[in-house]
Backbone as JSON, one array per atom type, in Angstrom:
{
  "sequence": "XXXXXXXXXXXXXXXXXXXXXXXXXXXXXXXXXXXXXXXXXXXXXXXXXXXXXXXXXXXXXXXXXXXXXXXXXXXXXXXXXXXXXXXXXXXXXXXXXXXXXXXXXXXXXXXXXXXXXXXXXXXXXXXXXXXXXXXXXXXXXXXXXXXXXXXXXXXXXXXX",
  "N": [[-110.99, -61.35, 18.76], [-112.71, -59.99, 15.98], [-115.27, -59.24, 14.09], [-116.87, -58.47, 11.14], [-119.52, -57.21, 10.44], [-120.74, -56.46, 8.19], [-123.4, -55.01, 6.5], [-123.25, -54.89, 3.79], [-122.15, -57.55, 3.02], [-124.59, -59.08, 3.96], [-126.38, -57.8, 2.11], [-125.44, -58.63, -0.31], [-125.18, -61.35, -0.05], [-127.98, -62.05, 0.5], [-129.29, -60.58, -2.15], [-128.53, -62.63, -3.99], [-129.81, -65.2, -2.39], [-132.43, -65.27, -2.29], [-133.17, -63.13, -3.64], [-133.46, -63.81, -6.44], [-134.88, -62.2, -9.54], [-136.15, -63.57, -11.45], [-136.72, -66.07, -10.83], [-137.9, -65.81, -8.33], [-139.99, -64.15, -8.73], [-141.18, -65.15, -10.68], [-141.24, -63.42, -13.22], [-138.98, -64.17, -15.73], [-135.58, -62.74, -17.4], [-136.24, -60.28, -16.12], [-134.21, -57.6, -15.4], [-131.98, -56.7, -12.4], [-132.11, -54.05, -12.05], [-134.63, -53.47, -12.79], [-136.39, -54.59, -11.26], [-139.84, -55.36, -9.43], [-139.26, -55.77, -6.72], [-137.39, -54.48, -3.73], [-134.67, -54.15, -0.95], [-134.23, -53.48, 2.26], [-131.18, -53.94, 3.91], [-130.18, -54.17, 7.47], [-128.13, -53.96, 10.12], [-127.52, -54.34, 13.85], [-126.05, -53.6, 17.09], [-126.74, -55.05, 19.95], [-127.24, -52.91, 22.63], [-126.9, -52.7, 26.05], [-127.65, -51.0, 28.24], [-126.15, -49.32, 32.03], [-128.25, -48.75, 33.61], [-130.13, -50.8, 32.6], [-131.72, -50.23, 30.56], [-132.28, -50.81, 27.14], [-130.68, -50.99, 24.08], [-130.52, -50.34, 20.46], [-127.73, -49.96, 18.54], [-126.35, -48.94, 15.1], [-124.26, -51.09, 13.99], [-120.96, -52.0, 12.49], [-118.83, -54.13, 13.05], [-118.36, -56.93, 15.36], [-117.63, -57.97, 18.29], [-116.48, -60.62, 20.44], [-118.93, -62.22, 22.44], [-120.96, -60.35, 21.74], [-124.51, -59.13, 20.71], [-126.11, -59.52, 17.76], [-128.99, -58.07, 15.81], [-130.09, -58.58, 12.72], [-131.92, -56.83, 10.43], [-134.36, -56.76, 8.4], [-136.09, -55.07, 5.42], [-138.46, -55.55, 3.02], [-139.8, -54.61, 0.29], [-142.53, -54.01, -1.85], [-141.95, -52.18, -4.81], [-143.43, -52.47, -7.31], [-146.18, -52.86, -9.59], [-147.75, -54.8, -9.94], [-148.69, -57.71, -7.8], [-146.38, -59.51, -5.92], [-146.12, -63.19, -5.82], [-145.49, -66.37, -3.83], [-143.12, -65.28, -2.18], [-140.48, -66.24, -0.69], [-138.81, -65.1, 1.61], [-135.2, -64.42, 2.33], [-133.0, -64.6, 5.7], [-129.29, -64.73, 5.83], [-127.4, -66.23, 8.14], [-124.2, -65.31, 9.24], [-121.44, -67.64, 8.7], [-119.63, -67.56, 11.55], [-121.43, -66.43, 13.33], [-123.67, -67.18, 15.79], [-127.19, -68.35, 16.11], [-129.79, -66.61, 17.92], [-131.96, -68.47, 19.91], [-135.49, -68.75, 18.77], [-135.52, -65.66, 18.25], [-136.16, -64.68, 15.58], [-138.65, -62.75, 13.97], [-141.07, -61.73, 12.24], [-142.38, -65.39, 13.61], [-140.1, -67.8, 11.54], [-140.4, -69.87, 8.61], [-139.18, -71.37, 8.04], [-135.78, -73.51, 8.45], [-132.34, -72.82, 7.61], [-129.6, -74.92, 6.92], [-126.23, -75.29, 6.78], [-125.64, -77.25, 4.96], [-127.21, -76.82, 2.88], [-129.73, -77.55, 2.89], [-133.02, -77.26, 3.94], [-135.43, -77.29, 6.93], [-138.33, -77.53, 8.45], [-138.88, -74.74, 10.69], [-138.26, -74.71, 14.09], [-137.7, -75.09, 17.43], [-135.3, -74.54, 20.02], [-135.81, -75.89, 22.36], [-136.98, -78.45, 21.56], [-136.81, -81.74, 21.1], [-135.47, -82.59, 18.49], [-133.85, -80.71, 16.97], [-132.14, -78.56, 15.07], [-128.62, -78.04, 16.52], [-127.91, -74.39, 17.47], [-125.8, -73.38, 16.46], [-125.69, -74.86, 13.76], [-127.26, -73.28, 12.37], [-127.9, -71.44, 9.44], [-129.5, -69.56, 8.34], [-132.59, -68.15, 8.06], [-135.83, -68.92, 6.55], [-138.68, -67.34, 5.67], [-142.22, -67.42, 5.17], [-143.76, -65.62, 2.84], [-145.79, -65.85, 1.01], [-147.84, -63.86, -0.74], [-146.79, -60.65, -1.76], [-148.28, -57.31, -1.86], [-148.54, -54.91, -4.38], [-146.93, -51.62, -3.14], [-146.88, -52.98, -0.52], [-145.36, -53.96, 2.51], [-142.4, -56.27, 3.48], [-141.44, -57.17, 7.17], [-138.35, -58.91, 8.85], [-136.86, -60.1, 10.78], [-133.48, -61.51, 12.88], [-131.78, -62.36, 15.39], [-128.34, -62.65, 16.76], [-125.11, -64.03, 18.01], [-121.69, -63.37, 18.82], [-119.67, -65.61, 19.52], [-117.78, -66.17, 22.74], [-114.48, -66.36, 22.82]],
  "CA": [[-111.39, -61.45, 17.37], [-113.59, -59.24, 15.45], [-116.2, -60.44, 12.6], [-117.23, -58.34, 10.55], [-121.74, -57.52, 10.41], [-121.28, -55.59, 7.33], [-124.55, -55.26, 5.4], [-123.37, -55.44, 2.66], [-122.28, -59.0, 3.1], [-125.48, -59.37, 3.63], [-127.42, -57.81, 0.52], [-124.98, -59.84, -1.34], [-126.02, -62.83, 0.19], [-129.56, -61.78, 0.33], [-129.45, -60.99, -3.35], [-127.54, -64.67, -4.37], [-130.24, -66.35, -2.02], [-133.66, -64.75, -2.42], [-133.58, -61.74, -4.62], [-133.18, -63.64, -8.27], [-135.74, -61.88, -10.33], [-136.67, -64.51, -12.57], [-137.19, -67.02, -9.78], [-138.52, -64.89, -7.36], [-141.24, -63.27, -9.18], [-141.67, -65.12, -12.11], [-140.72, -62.84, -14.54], [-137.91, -64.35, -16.49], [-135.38, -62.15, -18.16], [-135.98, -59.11, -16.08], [-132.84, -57.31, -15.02], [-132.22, -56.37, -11.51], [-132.47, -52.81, -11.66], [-135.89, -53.47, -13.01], [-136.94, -55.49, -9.99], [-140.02, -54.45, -8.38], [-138.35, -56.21, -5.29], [-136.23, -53.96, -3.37], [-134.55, -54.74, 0.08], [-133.02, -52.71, 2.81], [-130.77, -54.78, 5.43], [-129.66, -53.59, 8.42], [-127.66, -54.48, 11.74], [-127.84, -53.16, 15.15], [-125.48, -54.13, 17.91], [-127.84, -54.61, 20.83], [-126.25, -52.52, 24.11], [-127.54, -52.81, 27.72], [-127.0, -49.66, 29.53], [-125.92, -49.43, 33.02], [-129.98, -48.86, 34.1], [-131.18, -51.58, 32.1], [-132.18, -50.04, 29.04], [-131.47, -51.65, 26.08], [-130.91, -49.96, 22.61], [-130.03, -50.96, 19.0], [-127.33, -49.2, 17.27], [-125.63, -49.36, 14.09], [-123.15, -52.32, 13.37], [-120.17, -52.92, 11.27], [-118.35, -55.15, 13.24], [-119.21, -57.29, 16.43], [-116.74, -58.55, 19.62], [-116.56, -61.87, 21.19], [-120.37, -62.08, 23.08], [-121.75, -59.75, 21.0], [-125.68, -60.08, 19.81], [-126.49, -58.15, 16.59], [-129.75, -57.91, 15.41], [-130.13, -58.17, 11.06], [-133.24, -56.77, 10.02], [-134.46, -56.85, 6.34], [-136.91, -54.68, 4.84], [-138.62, -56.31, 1.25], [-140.98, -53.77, -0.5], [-142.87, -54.41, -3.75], [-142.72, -50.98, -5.57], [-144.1, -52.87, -8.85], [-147.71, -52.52, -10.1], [-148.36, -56.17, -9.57], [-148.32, -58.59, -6.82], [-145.15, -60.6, -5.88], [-146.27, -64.34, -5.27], [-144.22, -67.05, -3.96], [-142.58, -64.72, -1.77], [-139.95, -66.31, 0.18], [-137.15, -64.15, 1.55], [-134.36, -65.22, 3.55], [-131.61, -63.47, 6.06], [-128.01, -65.57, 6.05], [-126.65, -66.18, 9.15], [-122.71, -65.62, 8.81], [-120.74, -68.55, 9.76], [-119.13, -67.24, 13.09], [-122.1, -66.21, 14.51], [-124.71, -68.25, 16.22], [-128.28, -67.91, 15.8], [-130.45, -67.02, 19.05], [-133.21, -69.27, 19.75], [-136.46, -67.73, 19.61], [-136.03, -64.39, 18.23], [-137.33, -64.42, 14.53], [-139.47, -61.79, 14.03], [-142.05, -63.42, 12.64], [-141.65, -66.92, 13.24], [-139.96, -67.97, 10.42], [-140.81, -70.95, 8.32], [-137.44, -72.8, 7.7], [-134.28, -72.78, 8.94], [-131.36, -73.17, 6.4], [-128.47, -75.64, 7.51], [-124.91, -74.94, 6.42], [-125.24, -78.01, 3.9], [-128.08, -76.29, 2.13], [-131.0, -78.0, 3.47], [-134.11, -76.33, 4.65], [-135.71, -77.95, 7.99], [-139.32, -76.69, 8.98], [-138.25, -73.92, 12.36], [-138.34, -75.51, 15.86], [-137.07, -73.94, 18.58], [-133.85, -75.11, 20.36], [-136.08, -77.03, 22.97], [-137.52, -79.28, 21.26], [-135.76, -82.61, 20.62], [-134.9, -82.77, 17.53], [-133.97, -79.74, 17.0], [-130.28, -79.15, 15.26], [-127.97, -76.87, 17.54], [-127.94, -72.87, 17.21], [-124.99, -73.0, 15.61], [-126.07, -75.15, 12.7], [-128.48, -72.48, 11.16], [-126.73, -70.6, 8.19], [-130.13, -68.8, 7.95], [-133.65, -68.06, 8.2], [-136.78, -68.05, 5.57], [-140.23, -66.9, 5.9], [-143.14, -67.98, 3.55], [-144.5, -64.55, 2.79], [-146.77, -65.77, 0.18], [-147.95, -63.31, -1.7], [-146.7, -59.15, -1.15], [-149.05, -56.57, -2.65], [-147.59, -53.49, -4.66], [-146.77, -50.77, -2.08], [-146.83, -53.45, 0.58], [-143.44, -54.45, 3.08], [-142.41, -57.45, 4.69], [-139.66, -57.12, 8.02], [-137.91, -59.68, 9.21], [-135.18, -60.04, 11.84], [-133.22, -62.36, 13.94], [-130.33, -62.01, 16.51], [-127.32, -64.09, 16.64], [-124.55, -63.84, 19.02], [-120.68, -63.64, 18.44], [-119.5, -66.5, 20.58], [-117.2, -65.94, 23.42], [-113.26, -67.2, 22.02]],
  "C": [[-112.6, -60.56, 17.14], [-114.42, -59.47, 14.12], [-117.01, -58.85, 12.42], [-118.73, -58.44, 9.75], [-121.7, -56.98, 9.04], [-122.88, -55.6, 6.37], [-124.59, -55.35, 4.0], [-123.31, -56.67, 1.85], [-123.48, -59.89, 2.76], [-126.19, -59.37, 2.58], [-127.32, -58.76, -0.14], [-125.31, -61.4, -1.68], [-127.49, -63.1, -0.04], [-130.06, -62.09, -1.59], [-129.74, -62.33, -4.22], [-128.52, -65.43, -4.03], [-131.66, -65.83, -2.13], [-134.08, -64.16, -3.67], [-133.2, -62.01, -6.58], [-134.43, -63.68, -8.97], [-136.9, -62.64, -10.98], [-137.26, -65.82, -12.26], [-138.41, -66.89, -9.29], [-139.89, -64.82, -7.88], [-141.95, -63.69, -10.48], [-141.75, -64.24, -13.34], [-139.23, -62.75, -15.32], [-137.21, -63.08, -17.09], [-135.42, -60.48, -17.61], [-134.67, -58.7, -14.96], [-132.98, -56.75, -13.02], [-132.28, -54.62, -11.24], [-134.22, -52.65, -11.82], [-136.78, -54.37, -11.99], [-137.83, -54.61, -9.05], [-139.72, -54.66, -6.85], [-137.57, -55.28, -4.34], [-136.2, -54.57, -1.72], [-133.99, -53.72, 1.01], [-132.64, -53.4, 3.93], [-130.2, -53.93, 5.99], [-128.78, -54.2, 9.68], [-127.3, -53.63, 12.52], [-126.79, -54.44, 16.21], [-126.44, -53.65, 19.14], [-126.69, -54.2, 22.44], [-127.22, -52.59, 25.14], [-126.88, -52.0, 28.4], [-126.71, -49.94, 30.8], [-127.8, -49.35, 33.71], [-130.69, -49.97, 33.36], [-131.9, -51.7, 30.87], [-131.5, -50.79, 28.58], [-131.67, -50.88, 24.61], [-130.22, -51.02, 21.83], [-128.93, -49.95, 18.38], [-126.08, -49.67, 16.45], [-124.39, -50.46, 14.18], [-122.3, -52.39, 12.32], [-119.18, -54.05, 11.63], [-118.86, -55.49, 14.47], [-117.96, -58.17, 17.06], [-117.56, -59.88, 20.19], [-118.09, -61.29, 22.36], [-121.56, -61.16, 23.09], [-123.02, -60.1, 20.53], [-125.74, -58.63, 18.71], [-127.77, -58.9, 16.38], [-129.85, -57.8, 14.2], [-131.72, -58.31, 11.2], [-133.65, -56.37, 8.67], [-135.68, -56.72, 6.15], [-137.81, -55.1, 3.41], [-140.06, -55.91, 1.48], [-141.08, -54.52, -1.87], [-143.44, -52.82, -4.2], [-143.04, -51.04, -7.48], [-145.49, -52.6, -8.47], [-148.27, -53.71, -9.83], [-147.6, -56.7, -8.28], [-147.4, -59.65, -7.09], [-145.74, -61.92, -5.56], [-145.38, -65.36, -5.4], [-143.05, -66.47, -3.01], [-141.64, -65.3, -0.63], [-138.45, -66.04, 1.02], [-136.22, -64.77, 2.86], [-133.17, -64.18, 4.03], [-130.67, -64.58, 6.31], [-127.82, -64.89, 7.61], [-124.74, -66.41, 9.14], [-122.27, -66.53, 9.5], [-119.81, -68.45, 11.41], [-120.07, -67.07, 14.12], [-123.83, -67.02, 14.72], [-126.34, -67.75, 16.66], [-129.39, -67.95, 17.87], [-131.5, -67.61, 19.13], [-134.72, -68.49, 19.74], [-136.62, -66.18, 18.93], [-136.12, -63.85, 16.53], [-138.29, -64.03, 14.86], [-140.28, -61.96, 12.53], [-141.36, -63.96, 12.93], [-141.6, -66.98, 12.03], [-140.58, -69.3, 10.06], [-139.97, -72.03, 8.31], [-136.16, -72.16, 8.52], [-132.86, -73.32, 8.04], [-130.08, -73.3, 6.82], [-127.52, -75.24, 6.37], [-125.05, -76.22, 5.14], [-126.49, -78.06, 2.62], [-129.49, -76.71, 2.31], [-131.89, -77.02, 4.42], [-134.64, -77.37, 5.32], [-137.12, -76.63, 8.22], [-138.85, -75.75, 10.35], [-138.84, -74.61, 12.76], [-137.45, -74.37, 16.66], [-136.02, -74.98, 19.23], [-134.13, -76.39, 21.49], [-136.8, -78.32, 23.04], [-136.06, -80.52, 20.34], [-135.14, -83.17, 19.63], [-134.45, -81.72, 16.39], [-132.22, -79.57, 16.59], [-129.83, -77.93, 16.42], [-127.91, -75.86, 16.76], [-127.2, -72.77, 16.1], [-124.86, -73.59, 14.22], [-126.5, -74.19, 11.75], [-127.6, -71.32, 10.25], [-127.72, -69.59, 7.49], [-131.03, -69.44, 8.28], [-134.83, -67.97, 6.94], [-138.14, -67.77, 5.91], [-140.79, -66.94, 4.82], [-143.92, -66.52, 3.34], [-145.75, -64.45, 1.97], [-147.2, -64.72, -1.1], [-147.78, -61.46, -1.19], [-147.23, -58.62, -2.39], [-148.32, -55.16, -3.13], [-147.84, -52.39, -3.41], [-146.48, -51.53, -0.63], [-145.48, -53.79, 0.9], [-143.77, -55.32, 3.76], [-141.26, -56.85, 5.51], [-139.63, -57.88, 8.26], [-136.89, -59.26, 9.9], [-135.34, -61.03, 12.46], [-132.07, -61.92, 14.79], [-129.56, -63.21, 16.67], [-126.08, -63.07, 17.54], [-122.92, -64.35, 17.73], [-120.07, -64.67, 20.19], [-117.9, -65.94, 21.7], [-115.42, -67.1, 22.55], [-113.27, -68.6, 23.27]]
}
């Protein structure tokens, strides 16, 4: 089986779950082209060379024990400061979130039945399983015009 990293999946999702204008940023009413918000996601299929190296490159789909890497850029090229800033990357339902490798630590972790849970890490006991998390958010607070947040996590395509 083969699943499908596309990024655009993502934006879409990104968009839908972060990126609504009027929410977001407190400014009701403005359209999304007019958003000083912008985002750029990415995914990287992580390879392990025969020496050990390890590289990132490009992703559109991902094989049984696959880890991809989504990493998500969020600039403010408005004149004012974004506050309230909290952006989130979906985790697609097939693939399972690795413990640990939010970039920051994030703040929440966003269960498949829409519930946000403060992050924990997988070894702590109360802690749901990997494959629960349907996403990540980070409290960014407040981003200054010209300023960027990144984010990333890695999630694995499970073995059939």
């Amino acid at each position: 089986m083969r699943v499908n990293t596309s990024t655009s999946y993502l934006r879409c999702l990104l968009f839908f779950i972060c990126i609504c204008p009027g929410v977001l940023c407190g400014q009701s009413g403005q359209g999304v082209s007019d958003s000083p918000l912008s985002i750029e996601m990415n995914a990287f299929l992580v390879v392990q060379e025969a020496d050990g190296h390890v590289e990132e490159v490009a992703a559109d789909e991902a094989s049984p024990g696959d880890v991809i890497v989504y990493r998500a850029t969020f600039s403010n090229h408005g004149e004012s400061p974004l506050s309230g800033l909290r952006p989130q990357i979906p985790i697609p339902s097939q693939m399972v979130y690795l413990s640990g490798s939010a970039k920051p630590t994030a703040d929440a972790i966003l269960l498949q039945d829409g519930t946000a849970i403060p992050y924990t890490t997988q070894d702590q006991p109360d802690a749901p399983e990997l494959s629960a998390y349907r996403g990540l958010r980070w409290n960014v607070g407040t981003l200054e015009p010209g300023q960027t947040f990144e984010a990333e996590l890695k999630v694995r395509l499970p073995e059939e």
